[in-house]
N, C-alpha and C positions, 0 to 999 in steps of 0.2 A: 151822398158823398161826404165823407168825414173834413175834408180840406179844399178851399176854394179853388177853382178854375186858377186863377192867378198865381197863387203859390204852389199849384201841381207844376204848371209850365214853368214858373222861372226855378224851381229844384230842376226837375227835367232839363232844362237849358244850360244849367252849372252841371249837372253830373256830365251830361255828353260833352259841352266843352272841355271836362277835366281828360275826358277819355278820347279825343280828338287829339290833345294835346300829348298824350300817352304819360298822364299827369298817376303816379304810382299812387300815393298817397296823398289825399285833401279832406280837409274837414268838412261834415255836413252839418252838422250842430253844433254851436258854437255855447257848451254847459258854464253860465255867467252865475256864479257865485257870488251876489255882493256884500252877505253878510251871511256870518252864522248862526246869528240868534232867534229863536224863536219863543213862541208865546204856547207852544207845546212843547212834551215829551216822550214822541212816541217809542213804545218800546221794542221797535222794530228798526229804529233810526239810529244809525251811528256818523251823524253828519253835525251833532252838536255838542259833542263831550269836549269840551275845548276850556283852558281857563276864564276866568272872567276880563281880564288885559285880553283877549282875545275876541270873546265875544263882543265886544264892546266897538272892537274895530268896520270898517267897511270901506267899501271901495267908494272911489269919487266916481261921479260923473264923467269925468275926463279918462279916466283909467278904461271906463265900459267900453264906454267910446272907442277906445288905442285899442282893446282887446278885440273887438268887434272888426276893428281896420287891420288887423295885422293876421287875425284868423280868415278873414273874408268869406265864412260859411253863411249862405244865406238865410239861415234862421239861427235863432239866437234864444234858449231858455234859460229863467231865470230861476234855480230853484233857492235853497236855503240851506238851513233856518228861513223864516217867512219874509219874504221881499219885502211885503209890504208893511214891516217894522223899519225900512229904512227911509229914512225924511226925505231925500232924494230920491224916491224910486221915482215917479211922474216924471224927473225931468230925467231922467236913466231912459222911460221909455218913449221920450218925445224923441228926445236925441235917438235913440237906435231908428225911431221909425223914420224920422227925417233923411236916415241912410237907409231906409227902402229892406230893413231886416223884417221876418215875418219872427215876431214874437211870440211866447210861450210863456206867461207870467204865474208859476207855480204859486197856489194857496192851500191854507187850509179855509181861507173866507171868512175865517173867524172874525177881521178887519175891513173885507170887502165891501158893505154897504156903507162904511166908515168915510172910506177914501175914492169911492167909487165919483167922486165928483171931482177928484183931480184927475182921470183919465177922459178921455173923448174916442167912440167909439174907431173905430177905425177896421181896415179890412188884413192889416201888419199888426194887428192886435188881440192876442185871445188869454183869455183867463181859463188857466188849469186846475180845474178844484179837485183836492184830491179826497176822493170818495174811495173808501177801503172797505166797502161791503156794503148790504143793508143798515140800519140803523143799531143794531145792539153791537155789528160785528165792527163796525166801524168807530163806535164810542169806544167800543173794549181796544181796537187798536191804538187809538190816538192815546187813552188814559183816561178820558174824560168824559163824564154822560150829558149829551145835550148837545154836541157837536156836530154831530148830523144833522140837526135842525136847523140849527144854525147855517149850515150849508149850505142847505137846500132852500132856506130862505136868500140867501144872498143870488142862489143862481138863479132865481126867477126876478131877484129884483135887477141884475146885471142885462138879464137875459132881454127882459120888459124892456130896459133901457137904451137896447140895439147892439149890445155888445157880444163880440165869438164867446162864447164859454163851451169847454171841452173839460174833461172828467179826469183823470188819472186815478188806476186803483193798482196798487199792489196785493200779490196775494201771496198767502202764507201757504205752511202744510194742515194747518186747519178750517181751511176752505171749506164748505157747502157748495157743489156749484147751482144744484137749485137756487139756493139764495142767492147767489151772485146771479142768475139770471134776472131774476125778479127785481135784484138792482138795475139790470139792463135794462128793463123794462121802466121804472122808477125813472129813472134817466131820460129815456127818451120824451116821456110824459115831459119831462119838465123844458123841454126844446132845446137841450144841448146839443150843438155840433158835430160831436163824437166823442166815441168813449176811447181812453189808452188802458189797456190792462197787460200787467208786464208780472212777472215772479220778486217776488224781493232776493235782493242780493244780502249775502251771510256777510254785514260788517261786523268787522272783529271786535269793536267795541259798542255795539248794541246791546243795551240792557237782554234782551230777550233775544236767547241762541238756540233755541228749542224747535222753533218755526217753520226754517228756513225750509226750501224745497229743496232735495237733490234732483237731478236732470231728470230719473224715467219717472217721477212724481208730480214735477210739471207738466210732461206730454198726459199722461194719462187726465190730470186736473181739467187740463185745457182741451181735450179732446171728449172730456161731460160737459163743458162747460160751453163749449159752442159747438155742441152737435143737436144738427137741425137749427141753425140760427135765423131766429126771425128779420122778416125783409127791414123791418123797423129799424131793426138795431144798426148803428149806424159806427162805424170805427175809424177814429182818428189814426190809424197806423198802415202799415203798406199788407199787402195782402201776403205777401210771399213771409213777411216776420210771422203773420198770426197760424201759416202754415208750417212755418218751421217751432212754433211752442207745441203745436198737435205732432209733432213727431212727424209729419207730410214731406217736410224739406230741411234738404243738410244745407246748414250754414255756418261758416267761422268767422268769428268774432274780428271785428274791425276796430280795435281798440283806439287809433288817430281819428275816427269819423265824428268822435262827439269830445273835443278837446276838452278841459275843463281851465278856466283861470280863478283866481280867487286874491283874498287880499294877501297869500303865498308867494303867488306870481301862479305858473303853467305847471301843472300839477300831473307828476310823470305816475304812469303812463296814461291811467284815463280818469272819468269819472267814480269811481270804485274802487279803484286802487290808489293809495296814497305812498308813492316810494319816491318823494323826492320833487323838489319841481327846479322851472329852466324861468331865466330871465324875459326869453323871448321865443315865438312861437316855434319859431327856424328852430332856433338851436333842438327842442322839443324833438321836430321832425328829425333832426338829423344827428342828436348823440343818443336818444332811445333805441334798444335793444329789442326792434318788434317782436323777434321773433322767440322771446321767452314769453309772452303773453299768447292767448289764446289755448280753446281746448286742446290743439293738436300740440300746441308746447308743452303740454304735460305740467303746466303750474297747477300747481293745486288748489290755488285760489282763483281758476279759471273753469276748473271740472264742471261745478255746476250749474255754474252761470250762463243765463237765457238773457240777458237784462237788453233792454230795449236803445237803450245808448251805446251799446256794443255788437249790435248783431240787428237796427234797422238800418244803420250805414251800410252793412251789407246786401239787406235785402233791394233796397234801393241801389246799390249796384248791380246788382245781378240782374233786375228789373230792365235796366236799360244797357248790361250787356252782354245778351243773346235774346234771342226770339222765342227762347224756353222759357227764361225768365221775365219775358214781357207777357209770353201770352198765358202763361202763369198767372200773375199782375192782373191783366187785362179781365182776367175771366173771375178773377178773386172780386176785382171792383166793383163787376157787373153783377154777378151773382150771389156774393158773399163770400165766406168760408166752406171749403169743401163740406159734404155731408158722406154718409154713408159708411160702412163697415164698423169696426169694433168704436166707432164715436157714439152711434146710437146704441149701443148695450146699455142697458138699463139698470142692471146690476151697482150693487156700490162701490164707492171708488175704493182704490187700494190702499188707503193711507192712513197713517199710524192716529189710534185714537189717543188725544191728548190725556195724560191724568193730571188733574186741578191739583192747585199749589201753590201757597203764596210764595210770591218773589217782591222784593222792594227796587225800587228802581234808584240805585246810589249814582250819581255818575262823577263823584269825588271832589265834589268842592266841599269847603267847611262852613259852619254858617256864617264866618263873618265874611264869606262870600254872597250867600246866598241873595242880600238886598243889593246887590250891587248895580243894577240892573232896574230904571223904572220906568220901562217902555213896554211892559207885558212880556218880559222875557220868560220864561219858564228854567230858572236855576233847581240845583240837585234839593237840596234842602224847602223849596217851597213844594216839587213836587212828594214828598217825603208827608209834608205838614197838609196838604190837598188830599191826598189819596192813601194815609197809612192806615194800615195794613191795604196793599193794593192788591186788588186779586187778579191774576192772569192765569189763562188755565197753562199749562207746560209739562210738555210730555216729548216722551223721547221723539227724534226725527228718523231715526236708524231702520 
Protein backbone atom coordinates (compact mmCIF):
# COMPACT_ATOMS: atom_id res chain seq x y z
CA UNK A 1 0.00 0.00 0.00
CA UNK A 2 1.61 3.34 -1.45
CA UNK A 3 -0.03 5.60 1.47
CA UNK A 4 -0.45 5.10 5.31
CA UNK A 5 -3.58 3.79 6.99
CA UNK A 6 -3.78 7.23 8.59
CA UNK A 7 -3.76 9.41 5.64
CA UNK A 8 -6.05 7.13 3.53
CA UNK A 9 -8.76 7.76 6.39
CA UNK A 10 -8.42 11.26 7.22
CA UNK A 11 -8.56 11.98 2.95
CA UNK A 12 -11.48 9.63 3.17
CA UNK A 13 -13.09 11.55 6.10
CA UNK A 14 -12.54 15.16 4.39
CA UNK A 15 -13.84 13.91 0.97
CA UNK A 16 -17.23 12.38 2.57
CA UNK A 17 -17.59 15.28 4.67
CA UNK A 18 -17.26 17.71 1.74
CA UNK A 19 -20.04 15.58 0.06
CA UNK A 20 -22.22 15.20 3.22
CA UNK A 21 -22.21 18.83 3.20
CA UNK A 22 -23.18 18.91 -0.62
CA UNK A 23 -19.74 20.95 -0.58
CA UNK A 24 -19.46 21.59 -4.83
CA UNK A 25 -16.14 22.41 -4.90
CA UNK A 26 -13.02 21.87 -2.31
CA UNK A 27 -9.39 21.47 -2.58
CA UNK A 28 -7.60 18.20 -2.06
CA UNK A 29 -4.00 19.33 -2.53
CA UNK A 30 -2.99 22.17 -1.29
CA UNK A 31 0.31 22.86 -4.62
CA UNK A 32 2.69 25.33 -1.92
CA UNK A 33 5.10 26.90 -4.05
CA UNK A 34 7.68 28.64 -1.75
CA UNK A 35 10.16 29.46 -4.16
CA UNK A 36 11.22 29.23 -7.65
CA UNK A 37 14.51 28.70 -7.84
CA UNK A 38 16.33 25.91 -8.49
CA UNK A 39 19.82 24.21 -8.61
CA UNK A 40 18.58 22.59 -12.04
CA UNK A 41 17.35 23.16 -15.52
CA UNK A 42 15.33 20.71 -16.66
CA UNK A 43 14.31 20.90 -19.97
CA UNK A 44 11.20 19.79 -19.62
CA UNK A 45 10.22 22.36 -16.84
CA UNK A 46 8.66 25.48 -17.37
CA UNK A 47 8.23 26.53 -13.64
CA UNK A 48 11.56 28.58 -13.41
CA UNK A 49 12.03 31.06 -16.43
CA UNK A 50 11.34 33.86 -14.25
CA UNK A 51 13.64 37.03 -13.69
CA UNK A 52 16.37 37.03 -11.19
CA UNK A 53 14.21 39.93 -8.72
CA UNK A 54 12.00 37.09 -8.81
CA UNK A 55 13.94 34.14 -8.32
CA UNK A 56 15.38 35.38 -5.50
CA UNK A 57 12.03 36.06 -3.67
CA UNK A 58 10.09 33.40 -1.33
CA UNK A 59 7.43 32.98 0.79
CA UNK A 60 7.60 33.28 4.79
CA UNK A 61 6.85 30.86 6.98
CA UNK A 62 3.73 32.66 8.08
CA UNK A 63 2.41 33.11 4.45
CA UNK A 64 2.53 28.76 4.35
CA UNK A 65 1.08 28.71 7.21
CA UNK A 66 -2.27 31.35 6.19
CA UNK A 67 -2.26 29.32 2.79
CA UNK A 68 -2.46 26.02 4.46
CA UNK A 69 -5.46 27.58 6.86
CA UNK A 70 -7.42 29.27 4.40
CA UNK A 71 -7.19 26.35 1.63
CA UNK A 72 -7.93 23.65 4.52
CA UNK A 73 -6.84 20.66 1.94
CA UNK A 74 -5.41 18.03 4.08
CA UNK A 75 -2.38 17.51 2.37
CA UNK A 76 -0.09 20.04 1.26
CA UNK A 77 2.86 19.64 -1.54
CA UNK A 78 5.61 21.48 -1.74
CA UNK A 79 7.17 21.51 -5.11
CA UNK A 80 9.36 24.39 -6.96
CA UNK A 81 12.17 25.14 -8.01
CA UNK A 82 13.82 22.93 -5.16
CA UNK A 83 12.16 23.54 -1.65
CA UNK A 84 15.09 22.68 -0.21
CA UNK A 85 17.11 25.83 -1.44
CA UNK A 86 14.83 27.75 0.86
CA UNK A 87 16.48 28.51 4.47
CA UNK A 88 13.19 28.17 5.97
CA UNK A 89 11.88 25.20 4.49
CA UNK A 90 12.43 22.85 8.15
CA UNK A 91 10.40 25.35 9.90
CA UNK A 92 7.73 25.55 6.74
CA UNK A 93 7.44 21.86 7.56
CA UNK A 94 7.27 21.79 11.32
CA UNK A 95 4.71 24.41 11.23
CA UNK A 96 2.54 22.49 8.41
CA UNK A 97 2.88 19.20 10.48
CA UNK A 98 2.08 20.85 13.79
CA UNK A 99 -1.41 21.40 11.78
CA UNK A 100 -1.66 17.69 11.27
CA UNK A 101 -1.12 18.33 7.13
CA UNK A 102 0.18 15.17 5.28
CA UNK A 103 3.16 16.58 3.47
CA UNK A 104 4.62 15.94 0.01
CA UNK A 105 8.26 17.70 -0.04
CA UNK A 106 9.22 17.54 -3.81
CA UNK A 107 13.23 17.09 -4.57
CA UNK A 108 15.55 16.53 -7.03
CA UNK A 109 17.72 15.28 -3.55
CA UNK A 110 20.56 16.76 -5.01
CA UNK A 111 20.56 18.63 -1.34
CA UNK A 112 18.84 15.94 0.64
CA UNK A 113 21.59 14.28 2.60
CA UNK A 114 22.73 17.97 3.16
CA UNK A 115 19.59 19.07 5.10
CA UNK A 116 18.28 15.86 5.95
CA UNK A 117 19.33 16.63 9.71
CA UNK A 118 16.99 19.41 9.94
CA UNK A 119 13.92 17.23 9.35
CA UNK A 120 12.66 14.56 11.90
CA UNK A 121 11.09 11.69 10.60
CA UNK A 122 7.51 11.74 10.98
CA UNK A 123 4.27 9.91 9.65
CA UNK A 124 2.85 13.81 7.98
CA UNK A 125 6.12 13.75 6.21
CA UNK A 126 7.51 12.23 2.94
CA UNK A 127 10.10 13.04 0.55
CA UNK A 128 9.18 13.09 -3.22
CA UNK A 129 12.35 12.42 -5.18
CA UNK A 130 11.71 12.96 -8.54
CA UNK A 131 13.22 10.05 -10.64
CA UNK A 132 12.49 10.50 -14.57
CA UNK A 133 13.48 7.17 -15.79
CA UNK A 134 16.48 4.83 -15.34
CA UNK A 135 19.62 6.43 -15.06
CA UNK A 136 20.92 7.72 -18.47
CA UNK A 137 17.11 8.72 -19.06
CA UNK A 138 16.83 10.62 -16.29
CA UNK A 139 20.58 12.51 -16.30
CA UNK A 140 19.49 13.41 -20.14
CA UNK A 141 16.17 14.91 -18.46
CA UNK A 142 17.29 16.78 -15.69
CA UNK A 143 20.55 18.20 -18.01
CA UNK A 144 23.01 16.88 -15.98
CA UNK A 145 25.04 13.38 -15.69
CA UNK A 146 25.45 12.01 -12.26
CA UNK A 147 22.16 13.05 -10.87
CA UNK A 148 20.55 9.80 -10.65
CA UNK A 149 23.19 8.72 -8.37
CA UNK A 150 23.01 11.23 -6.50
CA UNK A 151 19.36 10.32 -6.00
CA UNK A 152 19.42 7.16 -5.24
CA UNK A 153 22.00 7.79 -2.72
CA UNK A 154 20.08 10.25 -0.82
CA UNK A 155 16.87 7.78 -0.91
CA UNK A 156 18.63 5.07 0.79
CA UNK A 157 20.31 7.33 3.29
CA UNK A 158 16.64 9.16 4.12
CA UNK A 159 15.10 5.84 3.67
CA UNK A 160 17.90 4.16 6.50
CA UNK A 161 17.07 7.14 8.49
CA UNK A 162 13.17 6.22 8.91
CA UNK A 163 11.90 8.59 6.75
CA UNK A 164 8.44 8.22 3.97
CA UNK A 165 10.46 8.66 0.63
CA UNK A 166 8.06 8.26 -2.55
CA UNK A 167 9.34 8.71 -6.26
CA UNK A 168 7.67 11.03 -8.77
CA UNK A 169 8.53 10.55 -12.59
CA UNK A 170 7.21 12.36 -15.35
CA UNK A 171 7.30 10.91 -18.61
CA UNK A 172 7.85 12.27 -22.02
CA UNK A 173 6.94 10.81 -25.74
CA UNK A 174 10.41 9.38 -25.60
CA UNK A 175 9.62 6.83 -23.02
CA UNK A 176 10.98 3.11 -23.11
CA UNK A 177 8.43 1.51 -20.96
CA UNK A 178 10.73 -1.35 -20.54
CA UNK A 179 12.94 0.86 -19.07
CA UNK A 180 10.56 2.58 -17.04
CA UNK A 181 9.72 -0.77 -15.64
CA UNK A 182 13.08 -1.81 -14.59
CA UNK A 183 13.11 1.66 -12.97
CA UNK A 184 10.02 0.32 -11.15
CA UNK A 185 11.88 -2.34 -10.17
CA UNK A 186 15.13 -0.13 -9.08
CA UNK A 187 12.71 1.61 -6.83
CA UNK A 188 11.28 -0.88 -5.06
CA UNK A 189 14.76 -2.53 -4.29
CA UNK A 190 15.61 0.67 -2.71
CA UNK A 191 12.33 0.62 -0.08
CA UNK A 192 10.49 3.61 -1.36
CA UNK A 193 6.87 3.91 -0.36
CA UNK A 194 5.55 4.28 -3.71
CA UNK A 195 6.00 5.34 -6.94
CA UNK A 196 3.83 8.56 -8.67
CA UNK A 197 4.09 8.51 -12.43
CA UNK A 198 2.12 11.22 -14.15
CA UNK A 199 2.68 12.48 -18.33
CA UNK A 200 4.46 15.84 -18.31
CA UNK A 201 2.40 18.77 -19.01
CA UNK A 202 3.36 21.07 -22.49
CA UNK A 203 4.50 24.40 -20.51
CA UNK A 204 4.76 27.01 -22.86
CA UNK A 205 7.91 28.15 -21.84
CA UNK A 206 9.78 24.95 -21.47
CA UNK A 207 13.10 24.83 -23.05
CA UNK A 208 12.13 21.55 -24.79
CA UNK A 209 8.53 21.44 -26.89
CA UNK A 210 9.29 18.29 -28.67
CA UNK A 211 8.30 15.72 -25.86
CA UNK A 212 5.36 16.47 -24.69
CA UNK A 213 2.62 13.47 -25.01
CA UNK A 214 -0.68 14.03 -26.77
CA UNK A 215 -3.82 12.18 -24.82
CA UNK A 216 -3.94 8.69 -27.19
CA UNK A 217 0.16 8.52 -26.75
CA UNK A 218 -0.23 8.47 -23.02
CA UNK A 219 -2.81 5.66 -22.84
CA UNK A 220 -0.99 3.57 -25.14
CA UNK A 221 2.54 4.39 -23.05
CA UNK A 222 0.93 3.67 -19.90
CA UNK A 223 -1.00 0.77 -20.92
CA UNK A 224 3.04 -1.09 -21.81
CA UNK A 225 4.09 0.23 -19.28
CA UNK A 226 1.95 -1.39 -16.51
CA UNK A 227 0.69 -4.20 -18.26
CA UNK A 228 1.15 -7.28 -16.02
CA UNK A 229 2.32 -5.07 -13.08
CA UNK A 230 4.36 -6.72 -10.67
CA UNK A 231 2.84 -7.37 -6.93
CA UNK A 232 6.09 -5.50 -5.77
CA UNK A 233 5.43 -2.58 -7.43
CA UNK A 234 3.83 -0.36 -5.09
CA UNK A 235 1.90 3.14 -6.30
CA UNK A 236 1.63 6.20 -4.39
CA UNK A 237 -1.51 7.34 -6.49
CA UNK A 238 -5.37 6.25 -6.38
CA UNK A 239 -6.13 3.33 -8.41
CA UNK A 240 -9.01 4.72 -10.57
CA UNK A 241 -6.26 7.87 -11.91
CA UNK A 242 -3.63 4.95 -13.04
CA UNK A 243 -6.84 3.55 -14.79
CA UNK A 244 -7.89 6.47 -16.29
CA UNK A 245 -3.83 7.17 -18.05
CA UNK A 246 -4.35 3.30 -19.53
CA UNK A 247 -7.34 4.68 -21.30
CA UNK A 248 -9.77 2.05 -18.66
CA UNK A 249 -11.69 5.23 -17.23
CA UNK A 250 -13.10 8.53 -18.20
CA UNK A 251 -12.35 11.20 -15.97
CA UNK A 252 -12.64 15.27 -16.13
CA UNK A 253 -10.30 17.23 -14.82
CA UNK A 254 -10.89 19.03 -11.44
CA UNK A 255 -8.84 22.00 -11.90
CA UNK A 256 -9.88 23.66 -7.96
CA UNK A 257 -8.64 20.06 -6.33
CA UNK A 258 -5.09 20.99 -6.22
CA UNK A 259 -5.09 24.96 -5.74
CA UNK A 260 -1.78 26.37 -6.29
CA UNK A 261 -0.38 29.59 -4.02
CA UNK A 262 3.07 31.07 -4.58
CA UNK A 263 4.78 34.31 -3.66
CA UNK A 264 1.93 35.57 -6.65
CA UNK A 265 -0.64 34.97 -4.22
CA UNK A 266 -3.60 32.14 -5.65
CA UNK A 267 -2.54 31.35 -9.01
CA UNK A 268 -6.00 31.16 -11.41
CA UNK A 269 -6.90 28.53 -12.42
CA UNK A 270 -4.64 25.57 -11.34
CA UNK A 271 -1.24 24.28 -11.15
CA UNK A 272 -0.43 24.49 -15.01
CA UNK A 273 -2.07 26.99 -15.94
CA UNK A 274 -0.83 30.58 -15.07
CA UNK A 275 -3.91 33.25 -16.10
CA UNK A 276 -3.85 35.38 -13.30
CA UNK A 277 -4.02 34.96 -9.69
CA UNK A 278 -6.63 36.21 -6.53
CA UNK A 279 -5.74 37.55 -3.24
CA UNK A 280 -7.48 34.97 -1.25
CA UNK A 281 -8.61 31.62 -1.67
CA UNK A 282 -12.58 32.43 -1.76
CA UNK A 283 -12.23 34.95 -4.02
CA UNK A 284 -10.28 31.98 -6.44
CA UNK A 285 -13.49 29.72 -5.82
CA UNK A 286 -15.82 31.99 -6.61
CA UNK A 287 -14.78 34.73 -9.54
CA UNK A 288 -12.92 31.69 -11.65
CA UNK A 289 -14.74 30.66 -14.78
CA UNK A 290 -14.67 26.71 -14.26
CA UNK A 291 -16.01 25.95 -16.78
CA UNK A 292 -13.53 27.19 -19.60
CA UNK A 293 -11.11 24.68 -18.15
CA UNK A 294 -11.11 21.11 -18.73
CA UNK A 295 -11.15 18.66 -21.65
CA UNK A 296 -14.98 18.99 -22.22
CA UNK A 297 -14.26 22.89 -22.35
CA UNK A 298 -12.66 22.66 -25.43
CA UNK A 299 -9.38 24.79 -24.12
CA UNK A 300 -6.81 23.76 -25.83
CA UNK A 301 -4.49 23.96 -23.27
CA UNK A 302 -6.57 21.34 -21.62
CA UNK A 303 -6.85 18.67 -24.73
CA UNK A 304 -3.92 16.84 -23.69
CA UNK A 305 -3.60 16.96 -20.33
CA UNK A 306 -3.63 13.75 -18.00
CA UNK A 307 -1.62 15.49 -15.25
CA UNK A 308 -2.14 14.14 -11.80
CA UNK A 309 -3.03 17.55 -10.07
CA UNK A 310 -5.94 17.73 -12.26
CA UNK A 311 -7.55 14.55 -12.59
CA UNK A 312 -6.44 12.55 -8.91
CA UNK A 313 -8.86 15.14 -7.28
CA UNK A 314 -11.18 13.59 -9.43
CA UNK A 315 -10.39 10.12 -9.18
CA UNK A 316 -10.65 10.41 -5.55
CA UNK A 317 -13.88 11.67 -5.89
CA UNK A 318 -15.43 9.37 -7.91
CA UNK A 319 -13.80 6.81 -5.50
CA UNK A 320 -15.94 7.74 -2.77
CA UNK A 321 -18.94 8.72 -4.80
CA UNK A 322 -20.63 5.71 -6.15
CA UNK A 323 -19.94 2.06 -5.33
CA UNK A 324 -18.61 1.96 -9.12
CA UNK A 325 -16.10 3.94 -8.21
CA UNK A 326 -15.29 2.46 -4.92
CA UNK A 327 -15.32 -0.91 -5.90
CA UNK A 328 -13.14 0.19 -8.70
CA UNK A 329 -10.74 1.55 -6.00
CA UNK A 330 -11.05 -1.22 -3.91
CA UNK A 331 -10.10 -3.78 -6.35
CA UNK A 332 -7.23 -1.45 -7.94
CA UNK A 333 -5.67 -1.42 -4.28
CA UNK A 334 -5.92 -4.96 -3.73
CA UNK A 335 -4.86 -6.18 -6.86
CA UNK A 336 -3.00 -3.61 -8.62
CA UNK A 337 -3.72 -2.20 -12.00
CA UNK A 338 -5.92 -3.94 -14.32
CA UNK A 339 -4.20 -6.57 -16.68
CA UNK A 340 -5.23 -8.04 -19.86
CA UNK A 341 -6.29 -7.20 -23.57
CA UNK A 342 -4.41 -4.88 -25.84
CA UNK A 343 -2.05 -3.94 -22.49
CA UNK A 344 -0.19 -7.11 -22.83
CA UNK A 345 0.60 -6.82 -26.68
CA UNK A 346 3.93 -6.98 -27.00
CA UNK A 347 4.41 -5.30 -30.02
CA UNK A 348 6.17 -1.67 -30.01
CA UNK A 349 4.63 1.28 -28.94
CA UNK A 350 3.33 3.76 -31.36
CA UNK A 351 5.39 6.70 -30.82
CA UNK A 352 7.28 9.04 -32.88
CA UNK A 353 10.92 8.22 -33.13
CA UNK A 354 12.89 11.30 -31.86
CA UNK A 355 15.61 12.61 -34.54
CA UNK A 356 18.87 14.00 -32.30
CA UNK A 357 19.68 17.58 -32.43
CA UNK A 358 21.29 20.03 -30.55
CA UNK A 359 19.08 22.64 -28.93
CA UNK A 360 20.60 25.13 -26.16
CA UNK A 361 18.64 25.83 -23.28
CA UNK A 362 18.50 30.00 -23.36
CA UNK A 363 15.85 30.95 -20.84
CA UNK A 364 16.68 34.90 -21.26
CA UNK A 365 18.62 36.31 -18.77
CA UNK A 366 21.95 38.11 -19.73
CA UNK A 367 25.02 37.30 -17.97
CA UNK A 368 25.18 40.04 -15.83
CA UNK A 369 22.30 38.15 -14.40
CA UNK A 370 23.58 35.13 -14.52
CA UNK A 371 25.78 35.23 -10.88
CA UNK A 372 23.01 36.66 -9.24
CA UNK A 373 22.17 33.91 -7.45
CA UNK A 374 24.66 32.01 -4.77
CA UNK A 375 22.74 29.30 -3.27
CA UNK A 376 23.11 26.69 -6.14
CA UNK A 377 20.54 28.33 -8.34
CA UNK A 378 20.80 27.14 -11.71
CA UNK A 379 20.63 30.71 -13.94
CA UNK A 380 20.36 30.65 -18.03
CA UNK A 381 24.01 31.58 -18.64
CA UNK A 382 25.63 28.96 -16.14
CA UNK A 383 23.56 26.43 -17.68
CA UNK A 384 24.81 27.63 -21.32
CA UNK A 385 28.67 27.51 -19.70
CA UNK A 386 27.87 23.60 -17.81
CA UNK A 387 26.43 22.04 -20.75
CA UNK A 388 27.31 23.86 -24.25
CA UNK A 389 26.78 22.49 -26.86
CA UNK A 390 23.91 20.46 -24.87
CA UNK A 391 22.55 17.43 -26.63
CA UNK A 392 18.98 16.55 -26.41
CA UNK A 393 17.54 14.20 -28.80
CA UNK A 394 14.10 16.31 -30.40
CA UNK A 395 11.96 15.02 -32.71
CA UNK A 396 8.61 15.86 -33.91
CA UNK A 397 5.68 14.89 -31.33
CA UNK A 398 2.76 14.92 -34.33
Amino acid sequence: MGVPVSQMATVASYVLKQKLRRVKRYPLVLMLEPLFRCNLACAGCGKIQYPVEILKRQLTPQECFGAAEECGAPIVSIPGGEPLLHPEIDAIVDGLIARRKFIYLCTNALLLEKHLHRFRPSKYLSFSVHIDGPREEHDEAVCRDGVYDLAVEAIQTAVSAGFRVTTNTTVFNNAHPERLRSMFDAMTELGVEGMMVSPGYPYEKAPDQEHFLHRNQTTALFRRMLAQPKRSWVFNQSPLFLEFLKGNWDLECTPWGSPTYNIFGWQRPCYLLQEGYCETFAELLATTNWGAYGRQSGNENCADCMVHCGYEPTAVSETFGSWRGFLAAARGAVFGPRTGGVENDTGPLNLPVPTPELVELDLGLGASQAAACDDGTILPDRVREQHAPLALPVGSSQ
